[in-house]
N, C-alpha and C positions, 0 to 999 in steps of 0.2 A: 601949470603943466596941462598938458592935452590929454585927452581921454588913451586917443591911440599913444603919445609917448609914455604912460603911464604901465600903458599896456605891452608897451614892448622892451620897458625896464623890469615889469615883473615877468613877461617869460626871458629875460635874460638872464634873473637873477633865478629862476628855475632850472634852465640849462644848469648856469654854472652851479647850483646846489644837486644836481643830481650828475652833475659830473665827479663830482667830489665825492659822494657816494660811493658810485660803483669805484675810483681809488682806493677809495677807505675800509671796500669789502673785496677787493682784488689781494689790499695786504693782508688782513685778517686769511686769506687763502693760504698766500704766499707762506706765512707763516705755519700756517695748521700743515701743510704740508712737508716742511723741513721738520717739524716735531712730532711727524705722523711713524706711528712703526712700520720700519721700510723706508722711513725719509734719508735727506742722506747724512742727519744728524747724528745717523749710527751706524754709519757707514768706521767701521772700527780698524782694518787690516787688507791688506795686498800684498798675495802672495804668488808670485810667478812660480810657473811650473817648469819642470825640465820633463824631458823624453821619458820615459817609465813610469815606475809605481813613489808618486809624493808622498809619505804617512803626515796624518793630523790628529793632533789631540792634543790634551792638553800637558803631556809629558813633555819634559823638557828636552827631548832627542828626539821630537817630533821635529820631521820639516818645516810644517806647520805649525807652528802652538798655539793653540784658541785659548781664549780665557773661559772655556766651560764646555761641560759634555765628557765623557771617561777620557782616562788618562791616555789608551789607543784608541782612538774614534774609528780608524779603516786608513783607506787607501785610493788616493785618486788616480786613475793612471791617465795618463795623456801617450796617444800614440798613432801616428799616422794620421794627426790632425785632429783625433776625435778626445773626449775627454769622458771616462768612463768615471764611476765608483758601485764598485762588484759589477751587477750585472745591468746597469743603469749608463745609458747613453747621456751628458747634461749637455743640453745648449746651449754656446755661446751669446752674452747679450740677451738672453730671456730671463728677467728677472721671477716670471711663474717657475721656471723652472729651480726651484731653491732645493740644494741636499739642507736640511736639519741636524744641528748635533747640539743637544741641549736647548738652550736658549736661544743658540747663534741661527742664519741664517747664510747659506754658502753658494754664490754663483760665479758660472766661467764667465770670465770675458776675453774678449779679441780684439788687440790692439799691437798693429803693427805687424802684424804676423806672427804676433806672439799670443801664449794663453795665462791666464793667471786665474788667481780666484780671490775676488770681492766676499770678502765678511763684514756682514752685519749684524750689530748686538743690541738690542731694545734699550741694555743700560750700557752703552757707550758714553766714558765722559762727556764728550760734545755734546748730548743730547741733555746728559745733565747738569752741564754749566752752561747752557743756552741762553740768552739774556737778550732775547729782542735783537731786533735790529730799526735800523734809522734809515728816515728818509730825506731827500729835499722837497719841501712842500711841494704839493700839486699844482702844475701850474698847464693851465690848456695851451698854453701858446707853445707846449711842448708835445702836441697830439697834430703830430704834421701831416698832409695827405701830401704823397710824393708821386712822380710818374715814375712807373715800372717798365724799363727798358730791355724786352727782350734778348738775352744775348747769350743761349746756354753753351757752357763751355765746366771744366774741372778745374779747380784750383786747388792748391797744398793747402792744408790745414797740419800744421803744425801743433802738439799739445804739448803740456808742462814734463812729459817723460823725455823730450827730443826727438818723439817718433813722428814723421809726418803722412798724413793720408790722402789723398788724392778726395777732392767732395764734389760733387754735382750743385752746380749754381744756375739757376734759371737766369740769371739777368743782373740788372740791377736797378737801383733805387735812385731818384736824385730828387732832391730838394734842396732848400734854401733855409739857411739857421746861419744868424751870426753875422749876417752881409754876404755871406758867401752860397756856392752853391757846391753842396758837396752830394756825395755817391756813399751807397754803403750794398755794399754785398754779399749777398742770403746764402745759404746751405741748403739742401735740400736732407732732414737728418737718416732718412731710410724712404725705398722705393715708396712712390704711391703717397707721402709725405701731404698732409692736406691744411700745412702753417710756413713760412718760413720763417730760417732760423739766422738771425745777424749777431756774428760777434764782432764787439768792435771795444775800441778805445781812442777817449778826447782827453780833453784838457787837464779833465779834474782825476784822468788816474794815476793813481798813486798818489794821492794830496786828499780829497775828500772822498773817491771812490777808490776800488778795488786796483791796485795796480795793475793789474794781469788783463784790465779790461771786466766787459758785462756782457750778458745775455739780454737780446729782446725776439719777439715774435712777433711775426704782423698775421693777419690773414692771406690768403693766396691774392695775388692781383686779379682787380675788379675792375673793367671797364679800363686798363692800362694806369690803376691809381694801387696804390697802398697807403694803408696807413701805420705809421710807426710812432706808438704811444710810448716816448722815453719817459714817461711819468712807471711806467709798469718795467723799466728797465734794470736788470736783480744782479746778485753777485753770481760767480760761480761755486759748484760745489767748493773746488779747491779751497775758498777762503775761509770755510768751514770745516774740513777735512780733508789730513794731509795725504788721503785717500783715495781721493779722487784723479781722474786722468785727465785731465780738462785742457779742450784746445783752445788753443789762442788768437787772437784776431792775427786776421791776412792783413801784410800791408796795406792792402785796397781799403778798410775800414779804421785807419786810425787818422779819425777825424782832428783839425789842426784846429777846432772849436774846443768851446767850455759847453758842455751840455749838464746843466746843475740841476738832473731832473733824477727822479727812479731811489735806486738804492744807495746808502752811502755806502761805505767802508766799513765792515764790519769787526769789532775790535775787542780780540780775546781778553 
């Protein structure tokens, strides 16, 4: 063997040892984050609101019943669109914005034109029967640079409640996996958005991954390229709490491949 092939076996096997790396400290993340307090391993209740004053506590003739915090905790009111408790304004979708009762953790969200409120509990079963999740090995042939095709327009997003939302899409993606040449189409998830967001679902959902489909991100298009690493490709909250509102891939992204890269199926 030649000095230069020698040489260019050992930065090969460098690449791919330090690709595998940053994999293997991407899931270490991935995880510390679902079992982080606040993650959404304790994402515990959802509770939609009506017009007026909702009571929460932990009394059993509450609207609401938390599992902790006095038996009358107060009263939310939602009214002309806005979501009070006393003399407190709460945002929708802002997760800094938490009311506190006890342990819990209590924010508005807005979905579909409706309000609800998201409870979280640090000791959430889910957080406490947590037990790993699984991968399919790391493989680079799965870290594809695609061309990003300009083409913004809104399309439905459809989530697990029935509600569907209108999303902002820049474009889309095309590459080649499989023999084929297929498309997958980003989100943009709130103005000024500096990732995109593809949901989708191939071969192996419902079989070895999540049926409802995965989430992945790429960075913004560079130079009219993306890249889209299915190796870093996760479940949704949903498959971990039945709490979650989680939308669904658009026709346009349920790829007619096996893509046996990212997260598997996570299995209570």
């Amino acid at each position: 063997m030649t000095r230069l092939a020698a040489f260019v076996i050992a930065m090969s096997l460098s690449a791919a040892s330090t690709y595998q790396t940053e994999i293997a400290q991407w899931r270490e993340q991935r995880v510390a984050s679902l079992k982080a307090d606040g993650g959404w391993l304790t994402v515990a209740g959802l509770f939609w609101l009506h017009d007026g004053a909702n009571s929460f506590g932990t009394a059993a003739d509450s609207e609401i019943v938390v599992p902790d915090g006095p038996a009358k905790a107060g009263v939310i009111d939602l009214h002309g669109g806005k979501v009070t408790a006393g003399a407190r304004q709460l945002k929708p979708d802002d997760s800094s914005d938490a009311l506190k009762v006890g342990r819990l953790s209590m924010f508005v969200i807005l979905r579909g034109g409706k309000y609800a409120i998201r409870l979280k509990d640090p000791d959430s079963e889910y957080r406490r029967n947590f037990h790993g999740l699984e991968y399919f090995p790391a493989d680079e042939a799965y870290r594809i640079t695609a061309r990003f095709m300009a083409e913004p327009k809104k399309i439905p997003i459809l989530n697990v409640l029935g509600q569907t939302e209108e999303s902002e899409c820049p474009g889309y993606a095309v590459f080649q996996l499989g023999g084929q040449e297929l498309r997958l189409y980003p989100i943009l998830e709130e103005p000024g958005a500096k990732e995109l967001f593809y949901i989708f679902k191939d071969q192996t959902s419902g079989k070895e991954t999540y049926g409802a489909g995965r989430f992945l991100y790429s960075d913004m298009p560079k130079d009219g390229k993306v890249v889209l690493d299915f190796n870093k490709a996760y479940n949704p909250p949903c498959s971990f709490t039945p709490y979650a509102t989680c939308p669904l891939p658009p026709p346009e992204n349920r790829l007619p491949v096996r893509v046996p890269a990212g997260e598997k199926k996570y299995h209570e």
